[in-house]
C-alpha positions in Angstrom: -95.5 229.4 -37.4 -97.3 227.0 -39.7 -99.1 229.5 -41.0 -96.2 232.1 -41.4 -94.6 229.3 -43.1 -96.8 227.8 -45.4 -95.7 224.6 -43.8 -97.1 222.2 -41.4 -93.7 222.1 -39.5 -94.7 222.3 -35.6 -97.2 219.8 -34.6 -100.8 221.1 -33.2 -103.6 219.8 -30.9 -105.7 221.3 -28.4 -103.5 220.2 -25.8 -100.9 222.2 -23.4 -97.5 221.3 -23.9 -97.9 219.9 -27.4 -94.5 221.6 -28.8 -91.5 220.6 -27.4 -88.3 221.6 -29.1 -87.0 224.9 -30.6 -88.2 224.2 -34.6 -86.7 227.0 -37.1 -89.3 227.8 -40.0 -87.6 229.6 -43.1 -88.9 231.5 -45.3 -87.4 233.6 -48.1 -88.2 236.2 -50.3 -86.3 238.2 -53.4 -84.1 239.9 -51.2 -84.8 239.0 -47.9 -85.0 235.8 -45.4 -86.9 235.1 -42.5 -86.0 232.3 -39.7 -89.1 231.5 -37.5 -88.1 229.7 -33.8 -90.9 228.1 -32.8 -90.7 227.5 -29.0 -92.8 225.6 -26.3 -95.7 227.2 -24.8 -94.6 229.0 -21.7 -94.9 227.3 -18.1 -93.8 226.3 -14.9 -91.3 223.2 -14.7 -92.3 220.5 -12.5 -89.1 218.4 -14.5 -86.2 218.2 -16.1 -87.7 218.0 -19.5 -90.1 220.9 -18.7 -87.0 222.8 -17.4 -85.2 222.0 -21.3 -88.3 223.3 -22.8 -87.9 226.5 -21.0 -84.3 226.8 -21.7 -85.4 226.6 -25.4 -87.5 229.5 -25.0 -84.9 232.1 -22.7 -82.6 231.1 -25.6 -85.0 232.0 -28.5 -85.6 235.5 -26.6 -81.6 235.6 -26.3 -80.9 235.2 -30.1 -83.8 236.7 -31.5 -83.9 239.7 -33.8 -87.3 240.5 -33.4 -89.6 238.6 -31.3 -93.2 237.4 -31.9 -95.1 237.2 -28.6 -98.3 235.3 -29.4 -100.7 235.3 -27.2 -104.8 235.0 -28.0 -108.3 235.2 -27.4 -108.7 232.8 -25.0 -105.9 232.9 -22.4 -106.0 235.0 -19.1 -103.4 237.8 -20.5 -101.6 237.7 -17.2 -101.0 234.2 -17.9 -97.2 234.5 -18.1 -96.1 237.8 -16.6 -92.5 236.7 -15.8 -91.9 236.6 -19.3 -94.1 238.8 -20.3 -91.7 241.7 -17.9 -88.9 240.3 -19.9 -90.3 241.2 -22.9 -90.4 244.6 -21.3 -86.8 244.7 -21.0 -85.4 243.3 -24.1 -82.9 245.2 -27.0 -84.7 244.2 -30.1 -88.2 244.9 -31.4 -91.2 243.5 -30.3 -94.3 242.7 -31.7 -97.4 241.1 -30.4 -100.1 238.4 -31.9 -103.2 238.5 -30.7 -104.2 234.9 -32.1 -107.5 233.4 -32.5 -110.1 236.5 -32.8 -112.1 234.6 -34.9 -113.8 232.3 -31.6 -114.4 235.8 -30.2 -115.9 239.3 -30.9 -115.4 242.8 -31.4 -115.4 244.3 -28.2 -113.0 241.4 -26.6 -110.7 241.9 -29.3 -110.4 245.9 -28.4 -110.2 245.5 -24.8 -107.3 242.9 -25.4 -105.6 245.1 -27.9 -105.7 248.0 -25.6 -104.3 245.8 -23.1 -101.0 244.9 -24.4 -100.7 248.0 -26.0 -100.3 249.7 -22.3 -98.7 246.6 -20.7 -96.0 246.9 -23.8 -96.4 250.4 -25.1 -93.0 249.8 -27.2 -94.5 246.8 -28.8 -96.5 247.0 -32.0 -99.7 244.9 -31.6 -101.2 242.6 -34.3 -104.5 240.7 -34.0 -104.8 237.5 -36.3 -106.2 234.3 -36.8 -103.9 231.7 -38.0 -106.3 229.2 -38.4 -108.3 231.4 -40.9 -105.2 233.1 -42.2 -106.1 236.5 -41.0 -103.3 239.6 -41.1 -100.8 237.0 -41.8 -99.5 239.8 -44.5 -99.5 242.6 -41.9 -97.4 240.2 -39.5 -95.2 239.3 -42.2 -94.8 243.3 -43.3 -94.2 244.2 -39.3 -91.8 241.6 -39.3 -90.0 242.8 -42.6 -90.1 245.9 -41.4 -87.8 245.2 -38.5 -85.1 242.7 -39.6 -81.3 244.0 -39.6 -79.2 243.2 -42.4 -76.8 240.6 -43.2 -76.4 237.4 -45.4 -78.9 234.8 -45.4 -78.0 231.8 -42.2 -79.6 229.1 -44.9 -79.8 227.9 -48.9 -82.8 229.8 -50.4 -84.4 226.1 -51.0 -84.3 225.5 -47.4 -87.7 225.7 -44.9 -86.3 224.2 -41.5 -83.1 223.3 -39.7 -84.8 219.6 -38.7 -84.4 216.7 -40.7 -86.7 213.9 -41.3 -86.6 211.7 -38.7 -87.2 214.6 -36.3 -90.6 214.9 -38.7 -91.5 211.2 -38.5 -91.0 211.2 -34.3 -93.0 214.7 -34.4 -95.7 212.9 -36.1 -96.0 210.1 -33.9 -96.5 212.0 -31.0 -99.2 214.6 -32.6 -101.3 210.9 -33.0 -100.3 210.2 -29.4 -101.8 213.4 -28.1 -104.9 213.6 -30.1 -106.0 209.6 -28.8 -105.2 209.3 -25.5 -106.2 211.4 -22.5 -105.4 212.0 -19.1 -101.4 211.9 -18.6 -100.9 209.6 -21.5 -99.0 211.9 -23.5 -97.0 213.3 -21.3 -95.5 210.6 -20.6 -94.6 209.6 -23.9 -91.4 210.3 -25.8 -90.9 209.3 -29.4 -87.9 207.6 -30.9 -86.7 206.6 -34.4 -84.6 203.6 -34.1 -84.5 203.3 -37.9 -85.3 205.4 -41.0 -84.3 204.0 -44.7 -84.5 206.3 -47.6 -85.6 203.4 -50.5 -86.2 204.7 -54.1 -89.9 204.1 -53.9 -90.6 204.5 -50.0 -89.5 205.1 -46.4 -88.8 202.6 -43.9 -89.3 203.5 -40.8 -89.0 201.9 -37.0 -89.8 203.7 -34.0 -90.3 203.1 -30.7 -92.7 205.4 -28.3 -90.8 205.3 -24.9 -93.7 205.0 -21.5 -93.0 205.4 -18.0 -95.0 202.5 -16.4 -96.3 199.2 -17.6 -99.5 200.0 -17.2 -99.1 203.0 -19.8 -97.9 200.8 -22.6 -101.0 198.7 -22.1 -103.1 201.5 -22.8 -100.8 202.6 -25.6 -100.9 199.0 -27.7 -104.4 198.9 -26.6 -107.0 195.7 -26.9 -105.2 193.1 -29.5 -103.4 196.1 -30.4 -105.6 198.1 -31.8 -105.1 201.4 -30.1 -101.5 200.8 -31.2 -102.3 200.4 -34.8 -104.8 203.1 -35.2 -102.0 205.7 -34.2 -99.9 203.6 -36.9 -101.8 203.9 -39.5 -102.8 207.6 -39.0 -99.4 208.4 -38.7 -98.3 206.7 -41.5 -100.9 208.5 -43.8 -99.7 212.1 -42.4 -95.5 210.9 -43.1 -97.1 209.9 -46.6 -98.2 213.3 -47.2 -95.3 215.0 -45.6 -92.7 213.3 -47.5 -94.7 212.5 -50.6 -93.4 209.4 -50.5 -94.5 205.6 -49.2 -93.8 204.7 -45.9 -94.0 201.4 -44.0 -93.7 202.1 -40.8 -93.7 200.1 -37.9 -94.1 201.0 -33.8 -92.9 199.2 -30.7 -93.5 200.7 -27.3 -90.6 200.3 -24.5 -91.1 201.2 -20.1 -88.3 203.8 -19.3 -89.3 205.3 -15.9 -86.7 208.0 -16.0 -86.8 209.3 -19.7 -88.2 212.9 -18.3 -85.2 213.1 -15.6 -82.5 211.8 -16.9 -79.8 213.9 -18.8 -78.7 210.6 -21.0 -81.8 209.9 -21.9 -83.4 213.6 -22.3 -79.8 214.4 -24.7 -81.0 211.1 -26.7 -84.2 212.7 -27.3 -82.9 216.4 -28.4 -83.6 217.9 -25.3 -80.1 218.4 -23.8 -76.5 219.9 -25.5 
């Protein structure tokens, strides 16, 4: 979606589960408008919070107009065939991504093609590379191609439903995932307990939320210097992002239910 965009709106690291919410990417044109909903990656829940992500994605599917099913080079394309049959089944158009072809080669690329063109032969199928920006235009014309019409859901200035401190958490956690390993980030929710809109710069107080003692040790690190390394990274990306100063500063709390509990999960965005 960054790339449909032209925004760096949904975070992105090599890791599974790195997107967590539904994120809604606008883009318009003279006479047309385009509302990207980015969802998480497709699994199977093992708890509550997993089981919110998912219900972000069935309700994507539900609303959609057209929906883009990207899958790429490196995934087993059989990964997610429950969803996969649903695409099978829906009303509206559907069109498939075959991401990444630039880590592999011609004759992978044609076999994977051919693939989803018999396992969806209503589907039109699109390979690309994001990260190169490759067929972008022919995704953007497929998509184009297919939307109904009606008036625009948002102001032509607009390029997401989230607001800032949505942005600011979202950073946070892409420095969480990229410097610690293991389960580390999956056990890690950020919050922003403050965020002051000053003439001249941000200030900002957040507080990334751990399930055991032992995690927030690893998070704050030796004299804290795990802890201010993801500070000061993060700081330099909400810098660029808001094009504006920040001072930001990080605490880290123990809450052993945060991915269970409905209270806590609504607090965070996951839950109505």
């Amino acid at each position: 979606m960054n790339a449909l965009v032209g925004e760096k709106l949904s975070i992105v690291t090599a890791k599974a589960q790195t997107t967590r919410h539904r994120i809604m990417g606008i883009v318009n044109g003279e006479d047309w408008q385009i509302v990207y909903s980015d969802t998480p990656g497709i699994l199977k829940p093992s708890y509550r919070l997993q089981q919110n992500m998912m219900n972000f994605v069935d309700g994507a599917i539900g609303d959609a107009d057209v929906i883009l099913y990207v899958t790429d080079t490196v995934e087993t394309p059989d990964k997610n065939s429950e969803y996969v049959e649903k695409l099978s089944q829906v009303d509206c158009p559907v069109i498939v991504v075959v991401n990444k072809i630039d880590i592999s080669d011609q004759p992978r690329v044609t076999e994977l093609l051919a693939y989803w063109q018999e396992k969806l032969p209503a589907a039109t199928v699109i390979p690309a590379s994001a990260q190169e920006k490759f067929n972008l235009e022919s995704i953007l014309d497929a998509v184009l191609a297919r939307l109904p019409e009606c008036p625009p859901w948002f102001d032509k200035d607009a390029f997401t439903d989230r607001n800032l401190r949505f942005f600011a958490s979202e950073i946070i956690r892409e420095k969480i995932l990229l410097n610690y390993k293991e389960e580390i980030p999956y056990c890690c929710e950020v919050g922003i307990e403050s965020f002051k809109e000053g003439a001249e710069r941000y200030d900002i107080g957040a507080v990334i939320y751990v399930m055991r003692e032992s995690q927030k040790g690893i998070i704050i690190g030796r004299q804290g210097a795990a802890l201010k390394k993801v500070g000061t990274q993060a700081r330099i990306d909400m810098e660029d992002f808001f094009q504006k100063k920040v001072f930001l500063q990080i605490y880290v709390k123990v809450d052993p239910d945060w991915r269970e509990s409905r209270r806590e999960l609504r607090k965070f965005g996951y839950e109505d």
